[in-house]
C-alpha positions, 0 to 999 in steps of 0.5 A: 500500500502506499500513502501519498503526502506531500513530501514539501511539509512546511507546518501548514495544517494542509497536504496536497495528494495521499496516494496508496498502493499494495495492500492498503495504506495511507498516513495523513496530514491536515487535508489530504486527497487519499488514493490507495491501492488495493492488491494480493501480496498473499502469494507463497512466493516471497520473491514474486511478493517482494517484485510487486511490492517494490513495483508498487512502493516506487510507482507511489513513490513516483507519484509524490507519495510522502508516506508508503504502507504495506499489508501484514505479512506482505513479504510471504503468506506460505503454511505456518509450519514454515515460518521460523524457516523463512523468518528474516532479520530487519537486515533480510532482503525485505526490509533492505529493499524498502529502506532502499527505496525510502532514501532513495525517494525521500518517502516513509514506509509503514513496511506492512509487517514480516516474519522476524527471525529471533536468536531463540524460538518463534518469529515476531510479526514484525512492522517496521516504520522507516524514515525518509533516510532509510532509516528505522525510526520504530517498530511493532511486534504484534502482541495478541496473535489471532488463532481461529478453530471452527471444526469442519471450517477453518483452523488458523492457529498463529501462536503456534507459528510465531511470538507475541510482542510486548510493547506498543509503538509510537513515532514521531513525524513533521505531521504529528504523532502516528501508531501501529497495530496489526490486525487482531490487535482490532479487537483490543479497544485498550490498546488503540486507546493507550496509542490515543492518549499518547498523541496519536491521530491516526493509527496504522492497521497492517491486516491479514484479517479472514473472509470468515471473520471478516465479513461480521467483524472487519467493518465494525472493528475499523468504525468503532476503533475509530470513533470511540478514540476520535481518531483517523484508522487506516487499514490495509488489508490482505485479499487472495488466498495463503498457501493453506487455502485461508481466504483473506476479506480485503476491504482496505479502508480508511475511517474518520474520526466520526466512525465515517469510511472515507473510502473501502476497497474491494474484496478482491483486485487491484484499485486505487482509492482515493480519499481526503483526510482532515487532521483538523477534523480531529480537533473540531470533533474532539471539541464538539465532543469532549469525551477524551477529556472525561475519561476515569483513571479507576473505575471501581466495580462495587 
């Protein structure tokens, strides 16, 4: 995915053009005019995965894009029972490529999220944000792993193929602060509220969230996330298949903080949607409904 902000930020509370493209992406300042593409990065073939995702990073980039997200995953979606193997460092070839292109285009890169190898036991699923420079300013280790056992349907049991992180993150940018999550993270309002109170506006969501979930959860996840903390979401998800036949619901979406979705992809394909994003709106929400500002330390339970 890719996010396209205009790279001349001077201070002004308003932004040209956002461009996304992958999976899903955005990142926002003051008013934006969004486009974003949504695309399959499921495939099993990490080369062929890594080969579209530059493709599309250096065409956002092309295009003026001041921010470039991926999809979780967006490297490899092959079986679970393979991924301490094909785990890599933030020195492996998939994040290398994207601190490439970040220097060489002056972009930042939300880079989705990968399998990251650890001295011991089971990988991190992993994002990295790069800077402008190429380098790593952040990082986010998924922290409540999905698993799914419906007999006869479906069974997608991630704590048995990789780690759970420990910490949120959040970073610093000339348009204010930004967090991260990776997708069932959705379902723990606490922690979109913890990356509220710290001073995020807009939040990044990486997904590969199911068509089995997805198609009761996945819009209402998003919607609420974003309302209940008066704050932009903007989700990228995966569509296609894994390797394991596990379709993924797609429907990348960017919500306002009034729980309105400013613009939603397809289930499936590749599309550029296009969007605009008003970090004033933020602000004026906030204000008319100062419920951030009412919140208690301890409620007690008597």
């Amino acid at each position: 995915m890719s996010v396209l902000i205009n790279r001349n930020y001077s201070g002004s509370p308003y932004f040209s053009r956002i461009f996304c493209s992958g999976k899903a992406c955005f990142a926002f300042l003051g008013r934006v005019n969004s486009a974003t593409t949504t695309t399959d990065l499921s495939s099993y073939d990490k080369s062929a995965n890594l080969e579209k995702a530059e493709r599309y990073c250096r065409e956002a980039a092309r295009n003026g894009a001041g921010i470039i997200t991926l999809p979780e995953m967006f490297n490899w979606m092959g079986p679970f029972s393979e991924t301490k193997k094909v785990a890599e460092t933030k020195d492996g070839p998939a994040i290398t490529m994207l601190r490439s292109i970040a220097h060489e285009s002056g972009c930042y890169i939300v880079a989705g999220s990968i399998l990251e190898r650890q001295n011991k036991g089971l990988p991190l699923n992993t994002t990295f944000f790069v800077g402008r420079k190429g380098e790593i300013i952040s990082r986010y280790s998924k922290m409540h792993l999905f698993d799914l056992e419906i007999p006869g349907e479906i069974e997608y049991l991630e704590s048995k193929a990789m780690a759970a992180g420990r910490n949120l993150a959040v970073a610093k940018t000339p348009f204010g602060k930004v967090g991260f999550v990776i997708c069932n993270v959705l379902r723990y309002p606490e922690a979109f509220r913890k990356l509220t109170l710290a001073g995020c506006k807009i939040i990044f969501n990486s997904s590969a969230f199911t068509e089995r979930t997805g198609k009761e959860h996945w819009h209402g996840l998003n919607r609420v996330r974003a309302f209940e903390n008066l704050i932009y979401i903007v989700s990228t998800n995966q569509s296609g298949h894994n390797a394991d036949g596990v379709k993924y619901y797609g429907h990348s979406m960017v919500v306002d903080p009034w729980g309105k979705i400013v613009t939603e992809g397809p289930p499936d394909g590749d599309v550029i949607l296009y969007a605009d994003i008003d970090l004033s709106k933020v602000d004026g929400i906030r204000k008319q409904l100062p419920a951030l500002e009412k919140i208690h330390s301890n409620y007690k339970i008597i």
